[in-house]
N, C-alpha and C positions, 0 to 999 in steps of 0.2 A: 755297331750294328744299326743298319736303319730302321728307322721304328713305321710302320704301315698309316697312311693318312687316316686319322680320326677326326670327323667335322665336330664343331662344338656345340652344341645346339642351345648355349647359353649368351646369348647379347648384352653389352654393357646395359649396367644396372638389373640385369633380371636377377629374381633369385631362384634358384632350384629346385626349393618347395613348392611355387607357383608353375613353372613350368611342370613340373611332375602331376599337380592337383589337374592342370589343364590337360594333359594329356590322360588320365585317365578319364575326367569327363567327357573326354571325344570320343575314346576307346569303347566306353561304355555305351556313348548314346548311337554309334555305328556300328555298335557289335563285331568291332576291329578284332580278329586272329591274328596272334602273333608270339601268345606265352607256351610255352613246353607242353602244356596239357593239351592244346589246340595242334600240336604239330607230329604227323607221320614217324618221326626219329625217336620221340621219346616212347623208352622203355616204360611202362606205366607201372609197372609192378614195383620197379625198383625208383621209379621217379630221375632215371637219368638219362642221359642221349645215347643212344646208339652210336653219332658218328665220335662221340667224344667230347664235343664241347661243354665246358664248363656251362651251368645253366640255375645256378644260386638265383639270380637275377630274375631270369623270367619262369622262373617254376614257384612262384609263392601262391600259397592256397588260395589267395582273393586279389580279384583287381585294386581293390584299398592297401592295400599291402607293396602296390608295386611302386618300385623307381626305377623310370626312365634314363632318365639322367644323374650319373655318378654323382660322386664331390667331385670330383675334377672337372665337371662338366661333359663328359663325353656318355656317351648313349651307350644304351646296354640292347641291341639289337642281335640278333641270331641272323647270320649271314645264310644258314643252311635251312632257313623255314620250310618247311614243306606242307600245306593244309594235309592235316587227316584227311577229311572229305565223310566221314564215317558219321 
């Protein structure tokens, strides 16, 4: 089976902890949308997506909480974001 392009957003010698630490300080300081609770699909009552996607990743109670980037290094992005707006 072929497996779907996944960019790695980890560069020789980074480590993952730094890269994740960084990306929540952007997150935070631009008031970036992008986790479960910020998006139109998710069901709020029950905490899961409507279209179905898996969403452990970006549905954690706090920004401190989240990783970006796996262990394998690949990103935990939601392909089906859609702003609430509300």
């Amino acid at each position: 089976m072929k497996q779907a392009f996944q960019p790695r957003l980890l560069h020789s010698g980074e480590k993952r902890t730094d890269v994740n630490a960084q990306f929540r300080a952007e997150a935070s300081a631009l008031a970036l949308q992008f986790r479960c609770d910020d998006c139109a699909y998710v069901v709020a009552s029950i905490g899961t997506c409507s279209l179905g996607w898996p969403n452990a990743a970006l549905h954690t109670p706090t920004l401190a909480l989240l990783e970006i980037v796996r262990t394998d290094g690949i990103p935990e992005f939601c392909k089906a974001f859609e702003p609430d707006g509300s």
